[in-house]
PDB file of N, CA, C and O in Angstrom:
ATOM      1  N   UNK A   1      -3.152 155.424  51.381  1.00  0.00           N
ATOM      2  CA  UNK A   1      -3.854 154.248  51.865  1.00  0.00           C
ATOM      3  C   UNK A   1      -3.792 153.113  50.838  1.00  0.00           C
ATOM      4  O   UNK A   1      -3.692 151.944  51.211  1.00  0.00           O
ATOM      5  N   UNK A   2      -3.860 153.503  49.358  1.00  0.00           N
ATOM      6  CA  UNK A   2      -3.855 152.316  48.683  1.00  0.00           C
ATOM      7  C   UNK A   2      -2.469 151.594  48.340  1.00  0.00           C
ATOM      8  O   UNK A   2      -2.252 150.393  48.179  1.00  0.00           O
ATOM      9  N   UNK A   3      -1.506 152.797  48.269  1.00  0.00           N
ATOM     10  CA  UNK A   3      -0.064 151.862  47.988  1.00  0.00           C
ATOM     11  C   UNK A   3      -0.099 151.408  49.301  1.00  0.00           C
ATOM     12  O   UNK A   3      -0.251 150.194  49.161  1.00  0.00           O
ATOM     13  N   UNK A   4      -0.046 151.666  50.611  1.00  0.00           N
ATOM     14  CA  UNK A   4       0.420 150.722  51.577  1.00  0.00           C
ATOM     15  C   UNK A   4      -0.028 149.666  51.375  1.00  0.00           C
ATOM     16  O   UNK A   4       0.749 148.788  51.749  1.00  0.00           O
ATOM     17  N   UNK A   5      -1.234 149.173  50.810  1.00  0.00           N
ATOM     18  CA  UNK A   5      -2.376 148.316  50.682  1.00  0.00           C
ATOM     19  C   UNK A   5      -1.563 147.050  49.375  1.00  0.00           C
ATOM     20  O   UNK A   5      -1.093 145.925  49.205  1.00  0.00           O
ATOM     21  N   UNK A   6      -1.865 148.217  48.827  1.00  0.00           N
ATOM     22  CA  UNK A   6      -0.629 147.425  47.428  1.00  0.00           C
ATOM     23  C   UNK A   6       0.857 146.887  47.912  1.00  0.00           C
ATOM     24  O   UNK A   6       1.531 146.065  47.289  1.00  0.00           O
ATOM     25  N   UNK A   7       1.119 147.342  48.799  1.00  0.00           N
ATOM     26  CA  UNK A   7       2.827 147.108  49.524  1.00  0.00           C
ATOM     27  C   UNK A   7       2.897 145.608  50.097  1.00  0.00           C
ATOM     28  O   UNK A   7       3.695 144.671  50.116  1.00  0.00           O
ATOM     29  N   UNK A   8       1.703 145.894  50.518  1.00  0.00           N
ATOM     30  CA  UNK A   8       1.520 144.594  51.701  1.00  0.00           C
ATOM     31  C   UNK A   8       0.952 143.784  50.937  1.00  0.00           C
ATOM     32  O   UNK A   8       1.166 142.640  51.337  1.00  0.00           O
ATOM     33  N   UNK A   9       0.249 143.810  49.913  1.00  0.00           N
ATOM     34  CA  UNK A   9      -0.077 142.636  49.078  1.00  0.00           C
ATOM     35  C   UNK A   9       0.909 142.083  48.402  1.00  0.00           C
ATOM     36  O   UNK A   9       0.823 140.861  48.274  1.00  0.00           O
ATOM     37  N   UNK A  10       1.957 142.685  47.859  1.00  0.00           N
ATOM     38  CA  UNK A  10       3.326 142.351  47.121  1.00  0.00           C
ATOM     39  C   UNK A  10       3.923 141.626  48.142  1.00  0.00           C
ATOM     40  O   UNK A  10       4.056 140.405  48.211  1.00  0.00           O
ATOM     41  N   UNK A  11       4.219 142.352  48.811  1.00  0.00           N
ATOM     42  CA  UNK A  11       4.942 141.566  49.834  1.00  0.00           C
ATOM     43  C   UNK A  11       4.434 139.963  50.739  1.00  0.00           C
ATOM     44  O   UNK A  11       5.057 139.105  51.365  1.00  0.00           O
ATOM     45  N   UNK A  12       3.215 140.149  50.433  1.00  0.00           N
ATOM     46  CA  UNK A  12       2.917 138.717  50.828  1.00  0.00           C
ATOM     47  C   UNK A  12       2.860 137.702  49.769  1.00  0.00           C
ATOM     48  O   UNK A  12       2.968 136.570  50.240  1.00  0.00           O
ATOM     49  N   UNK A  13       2.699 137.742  48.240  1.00  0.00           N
ATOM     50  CA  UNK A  13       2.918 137.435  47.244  1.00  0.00           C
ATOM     51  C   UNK A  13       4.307 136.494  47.483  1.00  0.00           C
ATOM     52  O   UNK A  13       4.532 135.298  47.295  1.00  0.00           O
ATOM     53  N   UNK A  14       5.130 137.620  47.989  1.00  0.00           N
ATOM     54  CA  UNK A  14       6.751 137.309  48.164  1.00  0.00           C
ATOM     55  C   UNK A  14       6.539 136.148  49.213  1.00  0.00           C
ATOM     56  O   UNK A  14       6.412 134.963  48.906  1.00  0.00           O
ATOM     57  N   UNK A  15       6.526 136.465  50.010  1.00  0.00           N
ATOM     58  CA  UNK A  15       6.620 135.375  51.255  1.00  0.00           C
ATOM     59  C   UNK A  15       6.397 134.035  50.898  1.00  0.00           C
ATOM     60  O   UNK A  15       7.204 133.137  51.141  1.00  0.00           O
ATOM     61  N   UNK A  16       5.246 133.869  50.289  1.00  0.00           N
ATOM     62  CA  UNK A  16       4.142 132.926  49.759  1.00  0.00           C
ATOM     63  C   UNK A  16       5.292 132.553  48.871  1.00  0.00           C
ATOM     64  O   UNK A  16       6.013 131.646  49.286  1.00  0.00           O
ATOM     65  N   UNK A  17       5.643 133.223  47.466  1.00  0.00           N
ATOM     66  CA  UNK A  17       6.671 132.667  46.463  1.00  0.00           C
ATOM     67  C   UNK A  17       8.061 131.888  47.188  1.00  0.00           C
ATOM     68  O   UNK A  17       8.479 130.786  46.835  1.00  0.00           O
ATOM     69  N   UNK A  18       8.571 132.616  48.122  1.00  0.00           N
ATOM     70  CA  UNK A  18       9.632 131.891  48.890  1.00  0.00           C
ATOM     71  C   UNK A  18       9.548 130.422  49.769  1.00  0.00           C
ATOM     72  O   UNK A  18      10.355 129.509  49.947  1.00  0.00           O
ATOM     73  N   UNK A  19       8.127 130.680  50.229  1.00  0.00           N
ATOM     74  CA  UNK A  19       8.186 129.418  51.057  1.00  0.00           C
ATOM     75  C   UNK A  19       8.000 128.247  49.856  1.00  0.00           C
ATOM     76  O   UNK A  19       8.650 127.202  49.815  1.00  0.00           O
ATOM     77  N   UNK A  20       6.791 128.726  48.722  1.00  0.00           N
ATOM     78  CA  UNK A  20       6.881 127.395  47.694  1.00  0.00           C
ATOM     79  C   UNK A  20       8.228 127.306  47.135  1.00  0.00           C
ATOM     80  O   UNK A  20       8.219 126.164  46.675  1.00  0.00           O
ATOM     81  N   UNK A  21       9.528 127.862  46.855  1.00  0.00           N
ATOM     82  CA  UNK A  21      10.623 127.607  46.338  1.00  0.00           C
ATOM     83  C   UNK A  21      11.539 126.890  47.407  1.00  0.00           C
ATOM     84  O   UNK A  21      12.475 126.121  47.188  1.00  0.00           O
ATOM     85  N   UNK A  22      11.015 127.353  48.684  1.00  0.00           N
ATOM     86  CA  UNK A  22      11.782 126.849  49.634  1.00  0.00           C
ATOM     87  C   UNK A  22      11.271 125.050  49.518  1.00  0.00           C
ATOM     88  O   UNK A  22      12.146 124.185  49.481  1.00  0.00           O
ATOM     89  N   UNK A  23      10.150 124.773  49.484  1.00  0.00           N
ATOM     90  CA  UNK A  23       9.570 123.840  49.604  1.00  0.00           C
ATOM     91  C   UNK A  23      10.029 123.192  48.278  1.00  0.00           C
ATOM     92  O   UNK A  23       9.679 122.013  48.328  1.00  0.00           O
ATOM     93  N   UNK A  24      10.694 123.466  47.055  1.00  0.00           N
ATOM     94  CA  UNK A  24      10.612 122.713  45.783  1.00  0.00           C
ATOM     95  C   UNK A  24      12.151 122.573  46.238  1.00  0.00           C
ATOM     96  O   UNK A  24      12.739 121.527  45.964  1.00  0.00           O
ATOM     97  N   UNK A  25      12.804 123.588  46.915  1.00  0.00           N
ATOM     98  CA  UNK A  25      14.028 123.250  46.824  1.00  0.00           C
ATOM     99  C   UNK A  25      14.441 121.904  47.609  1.00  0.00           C
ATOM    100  O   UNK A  25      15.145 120.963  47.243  1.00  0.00           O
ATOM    101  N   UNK A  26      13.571 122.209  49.140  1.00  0.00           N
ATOM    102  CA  UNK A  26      13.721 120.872  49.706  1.00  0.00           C
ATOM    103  C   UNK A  26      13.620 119.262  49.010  1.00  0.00           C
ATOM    104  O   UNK A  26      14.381 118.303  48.885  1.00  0.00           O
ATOM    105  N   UNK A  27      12.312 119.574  48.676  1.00  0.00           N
ATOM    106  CA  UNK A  27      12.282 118.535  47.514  1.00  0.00           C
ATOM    107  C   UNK A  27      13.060 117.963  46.770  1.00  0.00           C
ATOM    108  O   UNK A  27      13.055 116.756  46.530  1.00  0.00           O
ATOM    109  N   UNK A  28      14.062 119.060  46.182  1.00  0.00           N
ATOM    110  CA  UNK A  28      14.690 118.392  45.192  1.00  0.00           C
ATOM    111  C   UNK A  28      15.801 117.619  45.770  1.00  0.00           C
ATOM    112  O   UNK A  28      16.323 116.599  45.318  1.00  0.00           O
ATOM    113  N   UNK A  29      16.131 118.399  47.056  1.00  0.00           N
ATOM    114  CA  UNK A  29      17.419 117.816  47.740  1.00  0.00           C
ATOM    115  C   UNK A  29      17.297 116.491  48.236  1.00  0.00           C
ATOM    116  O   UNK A  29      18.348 115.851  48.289  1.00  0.00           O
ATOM    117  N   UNK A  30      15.886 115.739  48.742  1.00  0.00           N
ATOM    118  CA  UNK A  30      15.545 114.289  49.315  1.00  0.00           C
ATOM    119  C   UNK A  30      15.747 113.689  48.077  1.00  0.00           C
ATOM    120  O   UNK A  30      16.324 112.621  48.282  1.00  0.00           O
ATOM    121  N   UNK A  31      15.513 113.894  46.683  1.00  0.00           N
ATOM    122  CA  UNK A  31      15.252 113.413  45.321  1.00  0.00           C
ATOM    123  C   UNK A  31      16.812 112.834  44.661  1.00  0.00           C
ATOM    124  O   UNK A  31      17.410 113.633  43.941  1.00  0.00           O
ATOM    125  N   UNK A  32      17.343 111.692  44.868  1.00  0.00           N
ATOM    126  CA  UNK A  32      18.111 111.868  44.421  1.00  0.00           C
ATOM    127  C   UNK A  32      18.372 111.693  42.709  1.00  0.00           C
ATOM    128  O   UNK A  32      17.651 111.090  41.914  1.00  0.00           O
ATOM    129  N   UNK A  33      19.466 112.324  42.476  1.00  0.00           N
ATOM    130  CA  UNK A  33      19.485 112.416  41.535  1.00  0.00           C
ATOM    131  C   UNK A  33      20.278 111.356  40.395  1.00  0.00           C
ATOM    132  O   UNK A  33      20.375 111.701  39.217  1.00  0.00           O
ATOM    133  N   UNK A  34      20.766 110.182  40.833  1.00  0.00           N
ATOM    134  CA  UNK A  34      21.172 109.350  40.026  1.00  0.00           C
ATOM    135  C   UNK A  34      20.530 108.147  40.430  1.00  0.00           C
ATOM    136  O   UNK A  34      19.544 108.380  41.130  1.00  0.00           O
ATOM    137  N   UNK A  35      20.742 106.998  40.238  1.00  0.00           N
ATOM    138  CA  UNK A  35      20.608 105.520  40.596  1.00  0.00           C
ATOM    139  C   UNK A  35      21.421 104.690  40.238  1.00  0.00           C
ATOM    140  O   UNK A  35      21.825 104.413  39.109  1.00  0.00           O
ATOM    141  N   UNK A  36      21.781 104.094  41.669  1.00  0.00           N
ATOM    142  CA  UNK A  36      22.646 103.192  41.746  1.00  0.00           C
ATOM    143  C   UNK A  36      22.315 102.019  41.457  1.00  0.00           C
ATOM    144  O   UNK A  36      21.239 101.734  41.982  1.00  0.00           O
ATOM    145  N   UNK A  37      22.745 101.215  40.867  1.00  0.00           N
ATOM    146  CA  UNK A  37      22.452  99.418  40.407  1.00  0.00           C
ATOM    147  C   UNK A  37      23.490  98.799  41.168  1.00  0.00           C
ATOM    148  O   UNK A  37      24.568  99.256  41.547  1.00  0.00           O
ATOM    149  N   UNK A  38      22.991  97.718  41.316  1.00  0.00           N
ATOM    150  CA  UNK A  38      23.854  96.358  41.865  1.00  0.00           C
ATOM    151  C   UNK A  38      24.536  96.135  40.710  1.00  0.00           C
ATOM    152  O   UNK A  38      24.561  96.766  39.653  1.00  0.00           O
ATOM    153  N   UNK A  39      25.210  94.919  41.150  1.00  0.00           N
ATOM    154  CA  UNK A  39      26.459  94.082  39.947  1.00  0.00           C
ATOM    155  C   UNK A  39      25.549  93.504  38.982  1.00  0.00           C
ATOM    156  O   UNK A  39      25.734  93.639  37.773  1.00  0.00           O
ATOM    157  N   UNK A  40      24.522  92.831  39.497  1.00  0.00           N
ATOM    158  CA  UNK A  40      23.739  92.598  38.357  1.00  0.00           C
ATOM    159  C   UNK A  40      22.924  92.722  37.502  1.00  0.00           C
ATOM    160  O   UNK A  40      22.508  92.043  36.563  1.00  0.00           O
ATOM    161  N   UNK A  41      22.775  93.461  37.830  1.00  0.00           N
ATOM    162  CA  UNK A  41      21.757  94.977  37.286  1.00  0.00           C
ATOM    163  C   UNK A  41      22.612  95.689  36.304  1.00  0.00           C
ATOM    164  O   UNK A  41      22.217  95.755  35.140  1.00  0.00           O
ATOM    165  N   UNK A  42      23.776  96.245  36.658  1.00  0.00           N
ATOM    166  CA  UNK A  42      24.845  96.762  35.987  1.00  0.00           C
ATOM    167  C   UNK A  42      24.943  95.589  34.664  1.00  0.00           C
ATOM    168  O   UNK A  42      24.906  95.975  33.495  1.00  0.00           O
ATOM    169  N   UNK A  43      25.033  94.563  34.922  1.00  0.00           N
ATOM    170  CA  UNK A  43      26.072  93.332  33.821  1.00  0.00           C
ATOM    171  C   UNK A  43      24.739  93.241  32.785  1.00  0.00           C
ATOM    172  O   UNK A  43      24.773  93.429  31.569  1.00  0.00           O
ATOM    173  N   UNK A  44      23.393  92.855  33.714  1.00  0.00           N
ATOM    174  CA  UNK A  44      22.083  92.553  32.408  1.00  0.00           C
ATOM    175  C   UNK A  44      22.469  93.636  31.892  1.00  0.00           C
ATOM    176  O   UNK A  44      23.453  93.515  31.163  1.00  0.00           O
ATOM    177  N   UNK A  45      21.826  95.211  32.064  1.00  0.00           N
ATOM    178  CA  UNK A  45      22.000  96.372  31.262  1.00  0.00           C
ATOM    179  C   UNK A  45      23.034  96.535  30.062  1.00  0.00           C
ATOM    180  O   UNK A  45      22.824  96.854  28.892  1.00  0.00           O
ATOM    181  N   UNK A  46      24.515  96.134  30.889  1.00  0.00           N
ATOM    182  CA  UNK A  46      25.375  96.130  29.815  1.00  0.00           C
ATOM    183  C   UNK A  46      25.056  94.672  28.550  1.00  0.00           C
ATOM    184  O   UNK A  46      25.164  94.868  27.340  1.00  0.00           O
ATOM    185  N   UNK A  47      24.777  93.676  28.978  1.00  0.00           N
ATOM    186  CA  UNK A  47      24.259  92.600  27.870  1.00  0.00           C
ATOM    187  C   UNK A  47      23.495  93.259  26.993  1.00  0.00           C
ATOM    188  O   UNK A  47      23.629  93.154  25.774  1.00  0.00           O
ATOM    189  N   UNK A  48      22.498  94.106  27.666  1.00  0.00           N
ATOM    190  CA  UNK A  48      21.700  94.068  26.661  1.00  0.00           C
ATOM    191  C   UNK A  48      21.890  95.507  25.569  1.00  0.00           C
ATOM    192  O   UNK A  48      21.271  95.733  24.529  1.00  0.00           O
ATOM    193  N   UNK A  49      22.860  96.259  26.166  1.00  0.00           N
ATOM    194  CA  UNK A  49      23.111  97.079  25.559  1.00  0.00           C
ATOM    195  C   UNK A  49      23.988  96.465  24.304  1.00  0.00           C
ATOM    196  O   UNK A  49      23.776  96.760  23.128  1.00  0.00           O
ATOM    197  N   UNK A  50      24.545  95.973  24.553  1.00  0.00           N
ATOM    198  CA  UNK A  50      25.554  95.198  23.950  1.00  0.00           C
ATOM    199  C   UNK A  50      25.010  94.365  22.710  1.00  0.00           C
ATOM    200  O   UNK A  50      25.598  94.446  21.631  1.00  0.00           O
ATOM    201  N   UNK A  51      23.732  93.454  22.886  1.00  0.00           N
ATOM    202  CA  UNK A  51      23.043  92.754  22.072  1.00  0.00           C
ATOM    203  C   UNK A  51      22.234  94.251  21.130  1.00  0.00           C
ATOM    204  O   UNK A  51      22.603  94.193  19.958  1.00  0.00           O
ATOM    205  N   UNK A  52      21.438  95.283  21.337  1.00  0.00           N
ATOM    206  CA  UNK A  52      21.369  96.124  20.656  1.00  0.00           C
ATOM    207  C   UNK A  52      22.113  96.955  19.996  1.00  0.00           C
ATOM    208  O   UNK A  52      21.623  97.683  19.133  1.00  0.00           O
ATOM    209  N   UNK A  53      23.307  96.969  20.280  1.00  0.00           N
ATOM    210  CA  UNK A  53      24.307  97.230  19.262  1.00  0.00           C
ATOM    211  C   UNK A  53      24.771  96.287  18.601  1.00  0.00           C
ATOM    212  O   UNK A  53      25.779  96.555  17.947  1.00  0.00           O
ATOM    213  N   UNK A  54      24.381  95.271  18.546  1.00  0.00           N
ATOM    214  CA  UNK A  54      24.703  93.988  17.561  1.00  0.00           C
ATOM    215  C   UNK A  54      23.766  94.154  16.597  1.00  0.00           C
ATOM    216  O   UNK A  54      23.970  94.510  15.436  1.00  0.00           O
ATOM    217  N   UNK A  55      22.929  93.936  17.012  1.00  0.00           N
ATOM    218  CA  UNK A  55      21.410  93.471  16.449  1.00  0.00           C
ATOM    219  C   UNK A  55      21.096  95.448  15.141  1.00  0.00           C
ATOM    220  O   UNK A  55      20.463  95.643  14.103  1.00  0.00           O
ATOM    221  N   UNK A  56      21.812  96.223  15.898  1.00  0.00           N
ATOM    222  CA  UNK A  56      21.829  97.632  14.805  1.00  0.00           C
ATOM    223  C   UNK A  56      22.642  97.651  13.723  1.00  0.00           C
ATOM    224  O   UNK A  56      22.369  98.010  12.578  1.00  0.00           O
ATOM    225  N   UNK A  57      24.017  97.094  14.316  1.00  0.00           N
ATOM    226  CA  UNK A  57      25.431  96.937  13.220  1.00  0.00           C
ATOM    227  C   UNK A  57      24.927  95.437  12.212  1.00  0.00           C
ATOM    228  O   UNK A  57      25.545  95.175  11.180  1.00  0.00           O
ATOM    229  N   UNK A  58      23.894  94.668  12.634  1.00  0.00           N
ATOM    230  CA  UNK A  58      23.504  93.897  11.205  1.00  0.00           C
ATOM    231  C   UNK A  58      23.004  94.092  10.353  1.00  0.00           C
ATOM    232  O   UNK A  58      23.126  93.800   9.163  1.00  0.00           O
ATOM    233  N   UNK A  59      21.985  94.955  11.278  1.00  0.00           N
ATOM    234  CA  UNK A  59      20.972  95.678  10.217  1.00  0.00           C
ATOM    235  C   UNK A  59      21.407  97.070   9.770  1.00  0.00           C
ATOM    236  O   UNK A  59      20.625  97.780   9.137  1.00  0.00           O
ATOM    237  N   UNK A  60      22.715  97.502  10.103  1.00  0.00           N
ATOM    238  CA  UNK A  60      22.946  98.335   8.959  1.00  0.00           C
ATOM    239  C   UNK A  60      23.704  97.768   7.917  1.00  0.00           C
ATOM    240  O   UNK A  60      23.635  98.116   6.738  1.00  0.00           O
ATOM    241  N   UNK A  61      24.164  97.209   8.209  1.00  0.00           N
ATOM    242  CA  UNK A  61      25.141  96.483   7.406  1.00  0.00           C
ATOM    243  C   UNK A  61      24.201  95.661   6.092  1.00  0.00           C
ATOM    244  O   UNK A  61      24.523  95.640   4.904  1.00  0.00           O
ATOM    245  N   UNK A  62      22.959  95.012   6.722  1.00  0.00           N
ATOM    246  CA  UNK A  62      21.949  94.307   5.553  1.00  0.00           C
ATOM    247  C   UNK A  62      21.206  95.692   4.891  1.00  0.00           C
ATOM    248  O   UNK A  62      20.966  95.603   3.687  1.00  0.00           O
ATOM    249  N   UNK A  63      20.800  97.036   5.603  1.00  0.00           N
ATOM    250  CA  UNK A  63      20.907  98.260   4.615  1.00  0.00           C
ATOM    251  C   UNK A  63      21.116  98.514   3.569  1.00  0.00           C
ATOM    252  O   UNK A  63      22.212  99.020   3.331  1.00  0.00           O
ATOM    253  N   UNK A  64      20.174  98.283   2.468  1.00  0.00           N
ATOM    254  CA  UNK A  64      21.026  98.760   1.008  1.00  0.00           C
ATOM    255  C   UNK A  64      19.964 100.472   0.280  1.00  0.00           C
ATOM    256  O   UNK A  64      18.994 100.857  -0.372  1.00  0.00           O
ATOM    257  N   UNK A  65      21.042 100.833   0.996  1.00  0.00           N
ATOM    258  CA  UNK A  65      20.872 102.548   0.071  1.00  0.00           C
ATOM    259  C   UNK A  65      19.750 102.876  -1.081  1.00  0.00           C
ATOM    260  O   UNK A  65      18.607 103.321  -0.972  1.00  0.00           O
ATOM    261  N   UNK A  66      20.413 102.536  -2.069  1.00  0.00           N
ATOM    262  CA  UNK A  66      19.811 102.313  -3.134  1.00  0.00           C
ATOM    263  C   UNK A  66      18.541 101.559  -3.161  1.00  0.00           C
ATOM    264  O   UNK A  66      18.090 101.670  -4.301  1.00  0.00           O
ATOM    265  N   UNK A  67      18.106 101.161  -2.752  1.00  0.00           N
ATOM    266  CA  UNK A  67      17.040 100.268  -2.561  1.00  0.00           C
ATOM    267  C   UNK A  67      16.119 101.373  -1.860  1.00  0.00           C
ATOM    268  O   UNK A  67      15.213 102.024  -2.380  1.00  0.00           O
ATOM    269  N   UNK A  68      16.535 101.408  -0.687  1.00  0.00           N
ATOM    270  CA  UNK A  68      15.944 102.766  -0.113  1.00  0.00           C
ATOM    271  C   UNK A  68      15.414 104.158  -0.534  1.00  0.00           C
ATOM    272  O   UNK A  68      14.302 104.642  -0.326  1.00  0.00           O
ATOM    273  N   UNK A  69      16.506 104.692  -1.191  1.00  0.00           N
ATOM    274  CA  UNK A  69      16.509 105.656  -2.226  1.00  0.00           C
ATOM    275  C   UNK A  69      15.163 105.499  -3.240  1.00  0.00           C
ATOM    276  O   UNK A  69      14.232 106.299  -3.334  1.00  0.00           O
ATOM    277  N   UNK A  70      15.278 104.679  -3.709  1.00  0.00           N
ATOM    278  CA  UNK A  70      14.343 104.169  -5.235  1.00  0.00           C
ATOM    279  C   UNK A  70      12.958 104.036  -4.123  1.00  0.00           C
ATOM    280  O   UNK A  70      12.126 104.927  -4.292  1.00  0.00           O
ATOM    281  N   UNK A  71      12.735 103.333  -3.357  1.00  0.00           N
ATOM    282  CA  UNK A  71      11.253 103.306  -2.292  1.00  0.00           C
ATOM    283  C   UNK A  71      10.709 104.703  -2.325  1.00  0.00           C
ATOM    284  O   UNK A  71       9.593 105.111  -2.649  1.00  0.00           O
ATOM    285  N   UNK A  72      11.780 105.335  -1.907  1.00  0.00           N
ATOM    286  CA  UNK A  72      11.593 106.911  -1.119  1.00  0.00           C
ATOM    287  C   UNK A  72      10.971 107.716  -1.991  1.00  0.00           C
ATOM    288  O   UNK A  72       9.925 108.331  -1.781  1.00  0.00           O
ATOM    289  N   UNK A  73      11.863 107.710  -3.345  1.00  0.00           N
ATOM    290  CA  UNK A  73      11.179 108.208  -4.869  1.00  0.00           C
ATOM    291  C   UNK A  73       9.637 107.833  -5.521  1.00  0.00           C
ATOM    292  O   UNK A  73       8.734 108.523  -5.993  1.00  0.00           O
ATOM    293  N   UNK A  74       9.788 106.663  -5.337  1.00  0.00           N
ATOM    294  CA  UNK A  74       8.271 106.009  -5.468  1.00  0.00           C
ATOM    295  C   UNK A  74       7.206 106.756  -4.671  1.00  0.00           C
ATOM    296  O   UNK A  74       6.145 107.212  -5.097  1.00  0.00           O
ATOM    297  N   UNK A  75       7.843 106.803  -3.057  1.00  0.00           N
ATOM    298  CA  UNK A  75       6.778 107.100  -2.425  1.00  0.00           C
ATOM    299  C   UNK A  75       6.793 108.889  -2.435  1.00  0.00           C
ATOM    300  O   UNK A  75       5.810 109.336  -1.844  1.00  0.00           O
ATOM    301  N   UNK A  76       7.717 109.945  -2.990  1.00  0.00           N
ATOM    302  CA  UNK A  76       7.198 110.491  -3.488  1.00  0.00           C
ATOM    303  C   UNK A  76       6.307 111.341  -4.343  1.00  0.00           C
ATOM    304  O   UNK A  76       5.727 112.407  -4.139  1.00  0.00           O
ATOM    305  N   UNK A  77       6.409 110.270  -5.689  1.00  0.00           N
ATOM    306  CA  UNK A  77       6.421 110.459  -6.722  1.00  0.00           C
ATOM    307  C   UNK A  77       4.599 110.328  -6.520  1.00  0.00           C
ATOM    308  O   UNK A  77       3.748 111.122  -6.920  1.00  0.00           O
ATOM    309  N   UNK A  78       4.397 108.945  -5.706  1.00  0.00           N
ATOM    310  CA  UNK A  78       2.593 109.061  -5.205  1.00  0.00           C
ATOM    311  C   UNK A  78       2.079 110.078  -4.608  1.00  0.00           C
ATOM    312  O   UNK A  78       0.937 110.510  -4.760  1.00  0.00           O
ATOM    313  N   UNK A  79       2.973 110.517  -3.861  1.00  0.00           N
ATOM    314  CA  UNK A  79       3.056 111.739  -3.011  1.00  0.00           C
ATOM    315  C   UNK A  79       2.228 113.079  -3.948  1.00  0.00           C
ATOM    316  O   UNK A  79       1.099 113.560  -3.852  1.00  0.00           O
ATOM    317  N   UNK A  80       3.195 113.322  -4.698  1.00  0.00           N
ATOM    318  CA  UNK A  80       2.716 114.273  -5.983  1.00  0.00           C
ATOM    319  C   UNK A  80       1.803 113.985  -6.776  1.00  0.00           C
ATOM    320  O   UNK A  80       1.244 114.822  -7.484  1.00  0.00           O
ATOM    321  N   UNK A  81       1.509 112.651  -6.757  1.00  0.00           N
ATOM    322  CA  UNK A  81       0.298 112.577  -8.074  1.00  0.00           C
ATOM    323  C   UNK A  81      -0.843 112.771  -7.286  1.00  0.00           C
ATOM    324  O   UNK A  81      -1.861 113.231  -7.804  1.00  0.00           O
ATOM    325  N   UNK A  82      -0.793 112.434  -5.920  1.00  0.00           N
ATOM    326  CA  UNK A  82      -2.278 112.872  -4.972  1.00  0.00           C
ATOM    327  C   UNK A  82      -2.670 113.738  -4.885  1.00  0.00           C
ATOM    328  O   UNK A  82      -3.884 113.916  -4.778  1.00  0.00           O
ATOM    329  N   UNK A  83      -1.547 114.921  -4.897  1.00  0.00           N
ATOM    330  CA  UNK A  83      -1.598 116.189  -4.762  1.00  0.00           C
ATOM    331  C   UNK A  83      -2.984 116.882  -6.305  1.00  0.00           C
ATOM    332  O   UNK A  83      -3.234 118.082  -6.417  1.00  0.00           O
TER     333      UNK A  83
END
């Protein structure tokens, strides 16, 4: 009496698990999965991608290492004396 009991509870567990997967699967399929842009949508994006890779290659380029380096040390070096 109790495994049948137990049988039929598993098994509805199941049912229940399938229809919510069935249901996420649907889901995902209405969802699409990329996005399309217009022409101009496409061209801003690329501008501005374009201006942030400018605006990175200056500022690495104005980057000085050493300078950096020597900060970094400093701000270790406080680091340790707090300690």
């Amino acid at each position: 009496m109790a495994a049948g009991t137990v049988i039929i509870m598993v098994l509805l567990i199941l049912v229940v698990l399938n229809i919510i997967l069935l249901l996420l699967y649907l889901s995902a399929r209405r969802t699409p999965y990329y996005v399309v842009y217009d022409e101009e949508t496409k061209s801003a994006l690329k501008r501005r991608v374009l201006n942030l890779k400018e605006d990175l290659e200056s500022e690495l380029n104005e980057f000085d290492v050493t300078e950096w380096e020597k900060t970094l040390e400093e701000s270790i070096e406080e680091e340790i004396r707090d300690l």
